[in-house]
C-alpha positions in Angstrom: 124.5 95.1 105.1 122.6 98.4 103.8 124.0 101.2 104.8 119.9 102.9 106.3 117.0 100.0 106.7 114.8 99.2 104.0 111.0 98.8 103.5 110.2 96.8 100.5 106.7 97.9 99.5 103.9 96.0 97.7 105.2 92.6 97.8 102.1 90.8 96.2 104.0 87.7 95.2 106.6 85.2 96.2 109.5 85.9 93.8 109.4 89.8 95.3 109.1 88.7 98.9 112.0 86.4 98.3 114.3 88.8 96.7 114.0 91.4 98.9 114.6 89.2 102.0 117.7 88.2 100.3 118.8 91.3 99.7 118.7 92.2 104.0 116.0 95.0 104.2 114.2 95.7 107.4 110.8 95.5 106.5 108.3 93.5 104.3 105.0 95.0 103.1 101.9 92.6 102.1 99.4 94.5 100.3 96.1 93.6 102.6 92.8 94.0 103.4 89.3 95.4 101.5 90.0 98.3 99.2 93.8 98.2 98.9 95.3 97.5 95.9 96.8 94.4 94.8 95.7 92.8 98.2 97.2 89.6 99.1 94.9 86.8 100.0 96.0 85.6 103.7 96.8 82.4 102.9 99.1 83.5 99.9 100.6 86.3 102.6 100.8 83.0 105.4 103.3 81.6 102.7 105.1 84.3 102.0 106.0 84.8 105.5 107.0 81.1 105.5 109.1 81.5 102.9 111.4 84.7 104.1 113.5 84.8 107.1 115.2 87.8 109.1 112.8 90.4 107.9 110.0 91.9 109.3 106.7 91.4 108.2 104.1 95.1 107.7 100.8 94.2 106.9 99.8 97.1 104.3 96.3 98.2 104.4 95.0 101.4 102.1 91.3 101.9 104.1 91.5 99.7 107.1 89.2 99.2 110.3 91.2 98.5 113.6 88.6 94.9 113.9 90.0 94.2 110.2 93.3 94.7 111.1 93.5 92.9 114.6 91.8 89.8 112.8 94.3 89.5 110.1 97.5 90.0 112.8 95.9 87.2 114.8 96.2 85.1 111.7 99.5 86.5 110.2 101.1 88.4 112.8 102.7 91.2 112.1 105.6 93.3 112.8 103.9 96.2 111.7 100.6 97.5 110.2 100.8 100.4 107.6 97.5 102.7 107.4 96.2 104.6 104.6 96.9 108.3 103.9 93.1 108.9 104.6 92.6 106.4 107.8 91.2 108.5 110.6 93.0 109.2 113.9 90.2 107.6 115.9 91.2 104.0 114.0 94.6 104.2 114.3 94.1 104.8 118.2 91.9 101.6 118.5 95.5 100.0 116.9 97.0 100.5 120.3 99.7 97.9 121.1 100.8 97.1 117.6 103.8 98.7 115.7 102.3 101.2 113.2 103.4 102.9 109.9 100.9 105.8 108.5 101.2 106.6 104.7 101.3 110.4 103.9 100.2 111.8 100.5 100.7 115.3 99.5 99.9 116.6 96.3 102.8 119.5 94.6 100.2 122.1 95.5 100.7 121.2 99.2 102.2 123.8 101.7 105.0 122.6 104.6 102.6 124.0 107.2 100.0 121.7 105.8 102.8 118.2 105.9 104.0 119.3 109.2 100.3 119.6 110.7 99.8 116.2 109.3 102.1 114.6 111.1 101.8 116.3 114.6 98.0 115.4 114.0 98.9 111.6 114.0 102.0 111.6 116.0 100.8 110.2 119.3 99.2 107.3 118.1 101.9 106.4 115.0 105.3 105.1 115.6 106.7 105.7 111.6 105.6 108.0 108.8 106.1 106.7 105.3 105.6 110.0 102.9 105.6 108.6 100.2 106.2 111.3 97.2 107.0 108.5 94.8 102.8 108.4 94.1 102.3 112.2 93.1 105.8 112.3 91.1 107.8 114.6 93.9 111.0 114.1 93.1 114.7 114.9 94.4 114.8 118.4 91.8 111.6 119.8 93.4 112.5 119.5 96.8 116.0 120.9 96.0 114.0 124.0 94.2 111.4 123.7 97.4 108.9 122.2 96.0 106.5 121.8 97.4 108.6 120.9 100.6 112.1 122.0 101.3 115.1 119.9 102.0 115.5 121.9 105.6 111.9 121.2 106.1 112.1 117.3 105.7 115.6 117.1 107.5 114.0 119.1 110.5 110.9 116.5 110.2 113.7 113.5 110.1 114.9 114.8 113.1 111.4 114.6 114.8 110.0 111.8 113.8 110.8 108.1 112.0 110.3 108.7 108.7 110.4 106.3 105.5 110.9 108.3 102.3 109.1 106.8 99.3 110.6 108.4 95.9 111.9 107.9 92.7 115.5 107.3 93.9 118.7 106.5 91.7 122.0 105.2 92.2 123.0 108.9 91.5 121.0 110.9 94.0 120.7 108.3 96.7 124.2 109.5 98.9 122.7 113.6 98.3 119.2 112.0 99.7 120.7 110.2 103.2 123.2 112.8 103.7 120.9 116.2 103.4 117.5 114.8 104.7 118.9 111.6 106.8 115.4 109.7 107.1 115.3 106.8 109.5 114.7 104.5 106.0 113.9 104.5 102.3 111.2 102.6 100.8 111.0 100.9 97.8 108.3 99.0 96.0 108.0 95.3 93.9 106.1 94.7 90.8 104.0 92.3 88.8 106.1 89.3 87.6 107.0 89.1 83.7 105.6 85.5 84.1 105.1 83.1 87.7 108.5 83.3 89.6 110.7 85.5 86.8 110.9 89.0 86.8 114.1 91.9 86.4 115.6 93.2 89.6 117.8 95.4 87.6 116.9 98.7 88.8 116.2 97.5 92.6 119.7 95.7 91.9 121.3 99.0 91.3 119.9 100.9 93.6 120.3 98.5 96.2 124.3 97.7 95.5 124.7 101.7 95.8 123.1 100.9 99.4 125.0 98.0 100.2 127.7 98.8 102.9 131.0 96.1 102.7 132.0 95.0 106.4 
């Protein structure tokens, strides 16, 4: 048992998909769809999801269209879609009825007032935000020092809304992270495979065990 849910990120192959169901999180993201990186072919993401139990499945999409999306959850069915940073209110709305996750990207020159518009911009029509600050290198010192967001300004945004906190997280700053901002869950992200089926979970192992919550 983890001791706040877990979205494993970018799970574009088997041995990922089946070590993160192992290791309990919440959620599952497939990379999917035109445009988005590392996308997953549906058959290959039809396996995976054979393959894992327990864990819920988000279909990850980085420029999606709504007809896109319902086509590939008739196919795969999701738990969840996640939309791209840049995906326009007017498509997420057409995603009513289906569980969504929008991906927020600010840049260090960013101001609060700018994240906090964001996210009462989309709010109606999103039920999580995943800011993900692991992409543009925010990390737990600059939003101690305020930079560019504060740790008040992210707990009072935890507080409002379910978000998922993407960063570069460490066995070390992990307790000061939950405790100060308390986000509904943390998300973490696979990688390529050394070769088919091997690859380290060493770090993920660590970080992970620091999570892990003995009942």
């Amino acid at each position: 048992m983890l001791k706040t849910k877990v979205k494993a990120g970018a799970v574009a192959n088997l041995t990922d998909a089946r070590y993160f169901a192992a290791r309990e999180v919440e959620w599952l993201g497939i990379p999917m769809g035109q445009g988005t990186e590392n996308a997953v072919a549906p058959a290959a993401a039809k396996a995976f999801v054979e393959w894992v139990d327990g864990v819920k499945i988000v279909g990850e999409f980085g420029f999606p269209e709504a007809a896109e999306i319902r086509e590939l959850n008739e196919y795969l069915w999701f738990d969840a879609v996640q939309v791209g940073m840049f995906t326009p209110v007017e498509e997420v709305l057409k995603l009513e009825g289906l569980t969504v996750i929008k991906e927020v990207i600010f840049e260090k020159n960013a101001s609060e007032s700018d994240l906090a518009n964001h996210l009462a911009q989309y709010a109606a029509c999103c039920d999580y935000f995943l800011l993900n600050f692991e992409k543009t290198g925010i990390n737990w010192d600059d939003v101690k020092a305020g930079r560019p967001f504060s740790v008040d300004t992210l707990r009072a945004l935890c507080e409002k809304y379910q978000v998922i906190l993407a960063m570069d997280f460490s066995p070390e700053n992990l307790d000061e992270i939950l405790t100060q901002i308390n986000p509904h869950g943390l998300n973490l992200t696979g990688g390529e495979e050394e070769k088919v089926g091997f690859k380290s979970f060493d770090e993920l192992d660590e970080i992970l065990d620091e999570l892990e919550v003995e009942v």
